[in-house]
KOLRO-101298 format. One line per field, with one value per residue (C-alpha): residue number from 1; residue in three letters; x, y, z. Coordinates in nm, 2 decimals. Example, Ala and Ser with C-alpha at 12.3 -4.5 7.8 and 13.67 -1.06 7.14 Angstrom:
<nodes>
i <- 1|2
aa <- ALA|SER
east <- 1.23|1.37
north <- -0.45|-0.11
up <- 0.78|0.71
</nodes>
This chain:
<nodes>
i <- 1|2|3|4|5|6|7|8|9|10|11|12|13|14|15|16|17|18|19|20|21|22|23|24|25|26|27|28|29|30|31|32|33|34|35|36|37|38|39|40|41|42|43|44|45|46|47|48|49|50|51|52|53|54|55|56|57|58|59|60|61|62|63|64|65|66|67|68|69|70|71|72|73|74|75|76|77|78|79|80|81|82|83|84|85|86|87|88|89|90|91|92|93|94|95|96|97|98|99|100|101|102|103|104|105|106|107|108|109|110|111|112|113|114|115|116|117|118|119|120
aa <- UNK|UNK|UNK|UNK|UNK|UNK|UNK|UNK|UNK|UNK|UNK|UNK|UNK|UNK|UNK|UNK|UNK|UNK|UNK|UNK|UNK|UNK|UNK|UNK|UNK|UNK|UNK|UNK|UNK|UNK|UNK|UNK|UNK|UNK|UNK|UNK|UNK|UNK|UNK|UNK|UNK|UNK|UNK|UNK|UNK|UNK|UNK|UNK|UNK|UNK|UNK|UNK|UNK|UNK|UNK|UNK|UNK|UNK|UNK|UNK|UNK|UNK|UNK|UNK|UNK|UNK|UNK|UNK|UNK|UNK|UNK|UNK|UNK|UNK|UNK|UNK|UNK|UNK|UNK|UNK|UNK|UNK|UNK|UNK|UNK|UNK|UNK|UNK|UNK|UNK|UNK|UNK|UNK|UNK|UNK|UNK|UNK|UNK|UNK|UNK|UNK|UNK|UNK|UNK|UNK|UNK|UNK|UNK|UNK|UNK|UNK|UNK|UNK|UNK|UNK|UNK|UNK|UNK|UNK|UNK
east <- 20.70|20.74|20.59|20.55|20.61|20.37|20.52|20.25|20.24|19.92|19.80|19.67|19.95|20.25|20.39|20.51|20.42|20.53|20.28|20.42|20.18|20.13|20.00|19.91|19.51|19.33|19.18|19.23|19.11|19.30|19.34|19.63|19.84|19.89|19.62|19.35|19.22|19.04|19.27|19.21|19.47|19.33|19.57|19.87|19.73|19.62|19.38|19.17|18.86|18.53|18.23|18.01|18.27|18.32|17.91|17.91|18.22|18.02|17.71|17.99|17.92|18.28|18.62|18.46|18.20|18.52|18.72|18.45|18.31|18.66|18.75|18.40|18.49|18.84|18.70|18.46|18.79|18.98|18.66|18.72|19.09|19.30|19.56|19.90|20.12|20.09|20.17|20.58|20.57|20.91|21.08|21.13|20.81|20.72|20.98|20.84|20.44|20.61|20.76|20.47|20.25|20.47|20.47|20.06|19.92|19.55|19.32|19.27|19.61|19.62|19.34|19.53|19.84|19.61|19.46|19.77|19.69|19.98|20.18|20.25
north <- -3.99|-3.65|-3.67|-3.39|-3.45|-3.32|-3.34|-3.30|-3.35|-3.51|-3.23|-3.47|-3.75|-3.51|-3.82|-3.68|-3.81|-3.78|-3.86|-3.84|-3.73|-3.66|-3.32|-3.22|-3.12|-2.80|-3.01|-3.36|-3.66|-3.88|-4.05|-4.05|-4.40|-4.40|-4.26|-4.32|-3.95|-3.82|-3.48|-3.27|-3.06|-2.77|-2.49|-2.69|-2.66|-3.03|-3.00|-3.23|-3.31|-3.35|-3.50|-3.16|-3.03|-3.34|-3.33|-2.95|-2.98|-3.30|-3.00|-2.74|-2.66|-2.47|-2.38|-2.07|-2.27|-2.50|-2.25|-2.06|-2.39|-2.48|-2.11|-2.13|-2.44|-2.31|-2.01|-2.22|-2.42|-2.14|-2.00|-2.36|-2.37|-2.25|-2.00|-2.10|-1.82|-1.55|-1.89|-1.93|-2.32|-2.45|-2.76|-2.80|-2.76|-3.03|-3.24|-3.20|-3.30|-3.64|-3.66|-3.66|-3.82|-4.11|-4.12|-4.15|-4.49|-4.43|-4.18|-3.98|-3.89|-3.81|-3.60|-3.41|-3.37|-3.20|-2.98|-2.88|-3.03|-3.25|-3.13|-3.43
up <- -23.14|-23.00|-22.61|-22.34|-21.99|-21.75|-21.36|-21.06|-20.71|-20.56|-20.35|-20.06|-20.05|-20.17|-20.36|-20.70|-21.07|-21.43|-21.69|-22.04|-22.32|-22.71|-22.63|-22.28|-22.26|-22.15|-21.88|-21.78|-21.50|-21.33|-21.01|-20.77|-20.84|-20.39|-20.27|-20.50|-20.51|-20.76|-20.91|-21.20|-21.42|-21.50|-21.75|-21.57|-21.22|-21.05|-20.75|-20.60|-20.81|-20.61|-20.73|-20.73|-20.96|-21.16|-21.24|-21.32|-21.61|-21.72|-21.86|-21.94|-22.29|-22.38|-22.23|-22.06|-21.84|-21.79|-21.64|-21.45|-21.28|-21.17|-21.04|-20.85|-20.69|-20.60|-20.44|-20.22|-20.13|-20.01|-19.78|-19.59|-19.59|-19.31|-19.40|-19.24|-19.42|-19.11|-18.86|-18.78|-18.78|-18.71|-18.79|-18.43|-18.40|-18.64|-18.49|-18.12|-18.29|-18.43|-18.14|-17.89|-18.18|-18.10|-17.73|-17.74|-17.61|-17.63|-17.86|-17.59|-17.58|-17.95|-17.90|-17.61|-17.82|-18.12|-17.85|-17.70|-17.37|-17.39|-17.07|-16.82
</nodes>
């Protein structure tokens, strides 16, 4: 039997998957084995399926209402994303967060850290 491999990452836990398949679909549902997220695979793409969208592709009546319900809900996705290309995180930086993520003893001073007020 002649299978294809298709290789994702769960775009909300990061923990990586293969899925091996007769033929790989156009569109496919599945949900993440650690989180439990629902995620889509769209043309090779996986992204995290939402209800709204899951309804919508339930009335989609060919491949083109496929693909323009799922590039509608994409766009609406990046409007409420934050765009961290232009930031300079470093792994210091990232180091310093765990860091003083760790030293926290009370929500408040979690909430301090987020905010930046995390100077003693």
């Amino acid at each position: 039997m002649n299978t294809k491999c298709l290789n994702f990452t769960c775009p909300l836990c990061k923990v990586e998957y293969e899925i091996f398949l007769k033929e790989i679909p156009y569109l496919m549902f599945m949900d993440c084995p650690h989180c439990h997220e629902h995620l889509s695979c769209f043309e090779g793409q996986i992204r995290i399926a939402k209800e709204e969208l899951l309804a919508e592709i339930k009335t989609a009546k060919s491949y083109s209402d496929v693909k323009t319900t799922i590039l509608k809900y994409d766009n609406i996705d990046k409007k409420h994303s934050i765009d961290l290309s232009d930031k300079s995180i470093s792994y210091d930086d990232v180091i310093n967060l765990k860091i003083d993520l760790q030293l926290c003893e009370t929500v408040e001073d979690v909430l301090k850290v987020i905010n930046g007020n995390n100077k003693k």
